[in-house]
C-alpha positions in Angstrom: -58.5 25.1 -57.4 -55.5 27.3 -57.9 -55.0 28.0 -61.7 -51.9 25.9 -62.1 -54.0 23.3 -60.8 -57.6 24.3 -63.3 -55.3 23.8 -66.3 -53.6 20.4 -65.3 -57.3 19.4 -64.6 -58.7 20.1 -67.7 -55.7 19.3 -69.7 -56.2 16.0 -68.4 -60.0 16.1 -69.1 -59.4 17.4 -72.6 -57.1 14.4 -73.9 -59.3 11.9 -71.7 -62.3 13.1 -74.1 -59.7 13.5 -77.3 -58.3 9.4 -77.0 -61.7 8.3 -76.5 -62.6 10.3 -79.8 -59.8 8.5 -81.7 -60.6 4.9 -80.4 -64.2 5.4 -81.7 -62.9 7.1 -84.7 -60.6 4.0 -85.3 -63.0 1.0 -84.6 -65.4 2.7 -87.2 -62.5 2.5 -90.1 -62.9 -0.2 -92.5 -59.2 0.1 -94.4 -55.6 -0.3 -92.9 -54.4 2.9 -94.6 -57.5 4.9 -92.9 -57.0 3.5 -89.5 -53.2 4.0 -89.6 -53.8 7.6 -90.2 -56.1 7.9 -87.9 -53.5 6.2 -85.1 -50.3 8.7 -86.7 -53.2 12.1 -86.0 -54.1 10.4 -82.5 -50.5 10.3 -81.5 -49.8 14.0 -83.3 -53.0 15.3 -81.2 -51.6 13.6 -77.9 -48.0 14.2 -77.8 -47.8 17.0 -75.9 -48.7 21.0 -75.6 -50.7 22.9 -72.9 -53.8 22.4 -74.0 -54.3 26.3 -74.3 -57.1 26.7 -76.6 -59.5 24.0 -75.0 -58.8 25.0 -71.5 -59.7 29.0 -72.7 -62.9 27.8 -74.3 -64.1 25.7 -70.8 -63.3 29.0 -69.1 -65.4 31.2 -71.2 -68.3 29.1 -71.3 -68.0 28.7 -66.9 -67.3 32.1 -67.3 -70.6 33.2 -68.6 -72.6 30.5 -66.2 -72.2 27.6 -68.5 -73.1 24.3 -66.7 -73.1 21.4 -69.2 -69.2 20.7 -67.8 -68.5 17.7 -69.4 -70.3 18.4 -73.0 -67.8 22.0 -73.0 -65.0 20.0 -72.1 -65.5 17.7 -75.3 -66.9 20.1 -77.2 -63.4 22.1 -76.7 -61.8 19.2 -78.3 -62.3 20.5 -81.9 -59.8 22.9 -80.7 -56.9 21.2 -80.7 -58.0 19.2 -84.1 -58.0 22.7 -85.6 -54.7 23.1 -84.1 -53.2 19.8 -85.6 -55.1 20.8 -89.0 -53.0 24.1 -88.8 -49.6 23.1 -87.6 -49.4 19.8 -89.7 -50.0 22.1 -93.0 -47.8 24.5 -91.3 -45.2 21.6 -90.7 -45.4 21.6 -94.9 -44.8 25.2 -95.2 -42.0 25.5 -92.6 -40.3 22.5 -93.9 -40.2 21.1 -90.5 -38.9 17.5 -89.5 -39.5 18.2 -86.0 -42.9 18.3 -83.7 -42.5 18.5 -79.9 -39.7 16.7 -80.3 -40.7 14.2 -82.8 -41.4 13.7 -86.6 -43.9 15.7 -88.5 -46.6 14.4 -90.0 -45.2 14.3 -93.4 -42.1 13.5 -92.2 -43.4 10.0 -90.8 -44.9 9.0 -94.2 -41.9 10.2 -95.8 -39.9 7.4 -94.1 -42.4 5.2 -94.4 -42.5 5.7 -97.8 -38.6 4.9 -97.8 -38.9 1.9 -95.4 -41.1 -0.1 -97.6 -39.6 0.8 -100.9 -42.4 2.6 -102.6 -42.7 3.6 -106.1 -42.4 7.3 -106.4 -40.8 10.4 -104.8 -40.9 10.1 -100.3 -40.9 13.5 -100.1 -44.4 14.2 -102.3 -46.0 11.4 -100.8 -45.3 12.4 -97.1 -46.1 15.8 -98.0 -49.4 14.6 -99.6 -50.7 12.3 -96.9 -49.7 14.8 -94.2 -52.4 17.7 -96.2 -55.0 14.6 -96.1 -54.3 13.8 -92.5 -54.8 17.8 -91.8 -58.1 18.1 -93.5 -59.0 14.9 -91.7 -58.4 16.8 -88.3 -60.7 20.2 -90.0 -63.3 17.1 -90.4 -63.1 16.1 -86.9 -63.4 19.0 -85.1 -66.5 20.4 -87.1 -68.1 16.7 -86.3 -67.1 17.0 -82.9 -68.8 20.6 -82.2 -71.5 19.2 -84.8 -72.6 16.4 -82.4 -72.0 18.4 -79.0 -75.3 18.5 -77.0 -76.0 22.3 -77.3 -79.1 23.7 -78.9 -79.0 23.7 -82.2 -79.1 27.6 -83.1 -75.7 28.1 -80.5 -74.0 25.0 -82.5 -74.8 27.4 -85.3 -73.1 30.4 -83.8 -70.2 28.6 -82.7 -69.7 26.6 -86.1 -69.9 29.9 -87.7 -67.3 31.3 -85.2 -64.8 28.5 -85.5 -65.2 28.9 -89.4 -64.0 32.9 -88.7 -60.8 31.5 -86.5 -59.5 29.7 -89.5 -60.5 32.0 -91.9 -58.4 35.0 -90.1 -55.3 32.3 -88.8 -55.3 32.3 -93.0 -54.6 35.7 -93.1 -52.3 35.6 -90.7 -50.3 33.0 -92.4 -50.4 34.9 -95.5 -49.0 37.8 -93.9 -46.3 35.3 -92.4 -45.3 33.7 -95.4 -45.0 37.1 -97.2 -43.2 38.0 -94.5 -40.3 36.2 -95.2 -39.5 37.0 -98.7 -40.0 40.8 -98.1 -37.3 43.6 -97.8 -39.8 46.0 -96.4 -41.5 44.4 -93.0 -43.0 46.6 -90.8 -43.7 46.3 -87.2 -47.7 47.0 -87.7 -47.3 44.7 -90.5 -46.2 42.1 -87.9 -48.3 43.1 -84.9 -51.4 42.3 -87.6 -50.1 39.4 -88.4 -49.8 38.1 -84.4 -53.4 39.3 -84.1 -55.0 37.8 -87.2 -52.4 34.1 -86.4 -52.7 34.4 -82.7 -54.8 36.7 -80.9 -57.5 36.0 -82.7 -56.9 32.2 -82.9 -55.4 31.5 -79.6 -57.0 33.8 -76.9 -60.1 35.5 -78.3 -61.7 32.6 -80.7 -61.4 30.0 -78.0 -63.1 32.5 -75.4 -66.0 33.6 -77.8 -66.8 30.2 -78.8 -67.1 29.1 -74.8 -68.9 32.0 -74.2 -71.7 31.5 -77.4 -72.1 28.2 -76.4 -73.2 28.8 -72.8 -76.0 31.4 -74.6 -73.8 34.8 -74.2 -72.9 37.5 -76.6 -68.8 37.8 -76.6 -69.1 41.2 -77.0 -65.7 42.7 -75.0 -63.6 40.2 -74.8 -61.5 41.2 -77.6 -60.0 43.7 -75.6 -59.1 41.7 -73.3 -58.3 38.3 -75.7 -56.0 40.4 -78.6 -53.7 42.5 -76.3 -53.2 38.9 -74.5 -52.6 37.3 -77.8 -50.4 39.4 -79.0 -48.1 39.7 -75.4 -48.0 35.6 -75.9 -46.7 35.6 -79.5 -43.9 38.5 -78.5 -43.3 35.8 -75.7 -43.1 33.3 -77.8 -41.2 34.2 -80.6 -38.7 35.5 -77.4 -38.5 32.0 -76.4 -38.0 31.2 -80.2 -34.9 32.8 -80.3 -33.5 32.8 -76.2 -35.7 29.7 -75.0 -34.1 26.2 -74.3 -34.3 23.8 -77.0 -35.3 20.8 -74.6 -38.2 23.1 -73.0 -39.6 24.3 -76.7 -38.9 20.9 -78.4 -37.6 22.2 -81.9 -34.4 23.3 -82.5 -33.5 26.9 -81.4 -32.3 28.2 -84.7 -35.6 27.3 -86.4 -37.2 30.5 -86.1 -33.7 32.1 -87.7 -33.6 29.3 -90.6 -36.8 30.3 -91.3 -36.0 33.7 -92.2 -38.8 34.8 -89.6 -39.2 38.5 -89.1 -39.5 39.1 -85.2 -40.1 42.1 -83.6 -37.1 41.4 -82.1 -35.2 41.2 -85.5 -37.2 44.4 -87.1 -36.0 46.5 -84.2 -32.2 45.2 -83.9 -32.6 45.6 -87.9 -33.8 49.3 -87.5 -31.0 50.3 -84.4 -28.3 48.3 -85.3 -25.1 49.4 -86.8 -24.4 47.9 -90.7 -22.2 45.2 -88.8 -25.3 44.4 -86.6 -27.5 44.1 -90.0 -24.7 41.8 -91.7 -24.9 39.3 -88.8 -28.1 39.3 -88.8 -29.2 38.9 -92.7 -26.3 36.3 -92.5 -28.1 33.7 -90.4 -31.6 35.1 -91.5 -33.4 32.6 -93.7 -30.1 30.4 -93.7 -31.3 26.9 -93.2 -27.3 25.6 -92.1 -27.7 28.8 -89.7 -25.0 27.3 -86.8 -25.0 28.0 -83.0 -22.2 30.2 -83.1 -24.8 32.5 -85.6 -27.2 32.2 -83.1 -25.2 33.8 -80.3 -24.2 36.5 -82.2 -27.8 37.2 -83.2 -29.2 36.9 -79.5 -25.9 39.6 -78.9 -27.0 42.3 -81.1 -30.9 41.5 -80.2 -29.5 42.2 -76.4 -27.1 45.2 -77.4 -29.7 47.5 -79.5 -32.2 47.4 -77.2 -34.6 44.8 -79.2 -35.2 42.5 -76.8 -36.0 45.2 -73.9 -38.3 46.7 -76.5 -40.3 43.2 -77.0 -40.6 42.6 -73.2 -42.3 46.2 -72.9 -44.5 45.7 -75.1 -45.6 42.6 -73.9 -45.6 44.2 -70.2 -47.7 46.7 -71.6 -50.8 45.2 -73.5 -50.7 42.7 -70.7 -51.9 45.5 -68.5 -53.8 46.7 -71.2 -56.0 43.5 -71.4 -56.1 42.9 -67.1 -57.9 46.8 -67.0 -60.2 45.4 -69.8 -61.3 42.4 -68.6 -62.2 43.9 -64.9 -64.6 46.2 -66.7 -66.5 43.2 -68.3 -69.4 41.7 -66.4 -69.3 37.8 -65.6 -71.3 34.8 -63.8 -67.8 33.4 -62.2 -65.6 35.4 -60.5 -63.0 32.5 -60.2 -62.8 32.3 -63.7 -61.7 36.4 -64.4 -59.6 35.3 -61.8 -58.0 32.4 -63.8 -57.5 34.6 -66.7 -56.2 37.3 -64.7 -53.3 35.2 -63.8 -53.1 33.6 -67.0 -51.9 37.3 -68.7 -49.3 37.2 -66.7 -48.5 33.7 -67.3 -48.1 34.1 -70.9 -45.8 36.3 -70.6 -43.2 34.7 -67.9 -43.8 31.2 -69.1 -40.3 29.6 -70.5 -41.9 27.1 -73.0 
């Protein structure tokens, strides 16, 4: 199986195992208002995204010589809960209407709220029911991994593990929300911040938890997971600001209305001329930032060397993390092969 072909596979698998979940989650919810928000975090879960974090923790449990297949598989589940747990609240904080292309979470119950003429302010209770429905997912995935089929004292390990994900994606997002409303943002303050809110979350987490659960250390696979994590987030927040808007399903300004310090906009900041800086801090944190903004942006981000700079780096701790995870010893061959090509996948994918 080629690796295109692995991930479709168990992307597949993964949301086979995730909508038989939520139908058993549903049939066992006795109120109208429990079972509707169990159907809105069902439809959040499924509506689209690569799977990423599930598919990484399969391979690091085959990896190691895992064999339960389809226990990992649902077990890997709880990963993308924890990722609906952490982008609806991060929905909240961002202020986003869009998801994928559709309503956020506490943007549904917001019009709901409106549609049926409720007592009250729309906007607190959509923002209210969307933190419930995101605790609800935490809930989920920790039941999920809870009731997996592995001996007890590597559920214990990997519970333990999952708990240190969130607890550094935390970090990260303090970094990131500091980030915004700071003068002075550096870019180690921002490279700590992708490894606290991705590499560790993303890559590495999902890895070590695969690997724990098929009775192996994951000692070494940071330095292959965090140099990974942090090319993808430089790759990402590239696409952010130069990616189609179809392909990433948010608007493309968002990052800019945001005010979200890239390394691409802390290195145009640092090489660009004061006219550079004022178009810039113009559309920076602007939420009626307009297109015309945007090219001019992406301009100087081109013209001072920023975006050449962001690609490098990316280029580099790619190769940084291929040379580390050849030195590593493993049960499947295919599967350093599969994550092999996935370091340079992350960093030439367009969404």
């Amino acid at each position: 199986m080629d690796p295109k072909e692995l991930m479709g596979y168990y992307k597949l698998k993964v949301e086979e195992h995730l909508t038989e979940f939520f139908r058993e989650k549903e049939g066992d919810l006795e109120h109208w208002s429990s079972r509707e928000a169990c159907e809105i975090l069902r439809e959040y879960t499924l509506r689209g995204g690569k799977r990423i974090r599930a598919i990484l923790m399969i391979v690091g449990y085959k990896m190691m010589g895992g064999e339960m297949e389809e226990d990992i598989i649902r077990a890997s589940t709880a990963l993308e809960l924890i990722q609906s747990y952490l982008l609806i609240h991060d929905d909240i904080m961002d202020e986003s209407d869009l998801r994928r292309g559709k309503d956020t979470v506490h943007k549904i119950y917001e019009k709901k709220h409106l549609k049926n003429g409720f007592a009250g302010r729309p906007v607190k209770f959509g923002e209210s029911m969307a933190i419930i429905l995101g605790d609800l997912a935490d809930a989920y995935a920790m039941e999920i991994l809870s009731d997996s089929k592995f001996p007890a004292e590597l559920k214990v390990k990997a519970i333990y593990k999952l708990n240190e994900i969130i607890e550094y994606t935390g970090y990260g997002q303090i970094i990131d929300i500091y980030s915004a409303v700071m003068d002075e943002f550096r870019e180690e303050d921002l490279l700590l911040l992708h490894k606290y809110k991705t590499a560790r979350y993303t890559i590495e987490g999902p890895l070590a938890l695969g690997m724990i659960l098929a009775g192996a250390e994951p000692d070494g696979i940071e330095k292959f997971a965090i140099p990974v994590g942090v090319a993808f987030q430089l790759q990402d927040d590239i696409l952010g600001l130069f990616g189609n808007e179809e392909e990433l399903g948010k608007p493309v300004t968002s990052d800019l209305a945001e005010g979200k310090k890239t390394l691409l906009i802390i290195k145009a900041l640092e090489s660009g001329s004061s006219e550079d800086r004022k178009i810039i801090m113009g559309a920076l944190g602007n939420p009626a930032v307009t297109y015309e903004q945007l090219e001019k942006v992406r301009d100087v981000v081109r013209n001072t060397g920023s975006l050449d700079y962001s690609r490098n780096l990316a280029e580099s701790l790619v190769k940084e993390a291929k040379n580390a995870l050849m030195s590593m010893e493993v049960k499947d061959e295919s599967m350093r092969e599969f994550l092999l090509w996935l370091a340079d996948y992350m960093i030439k994918r367009r969404y």
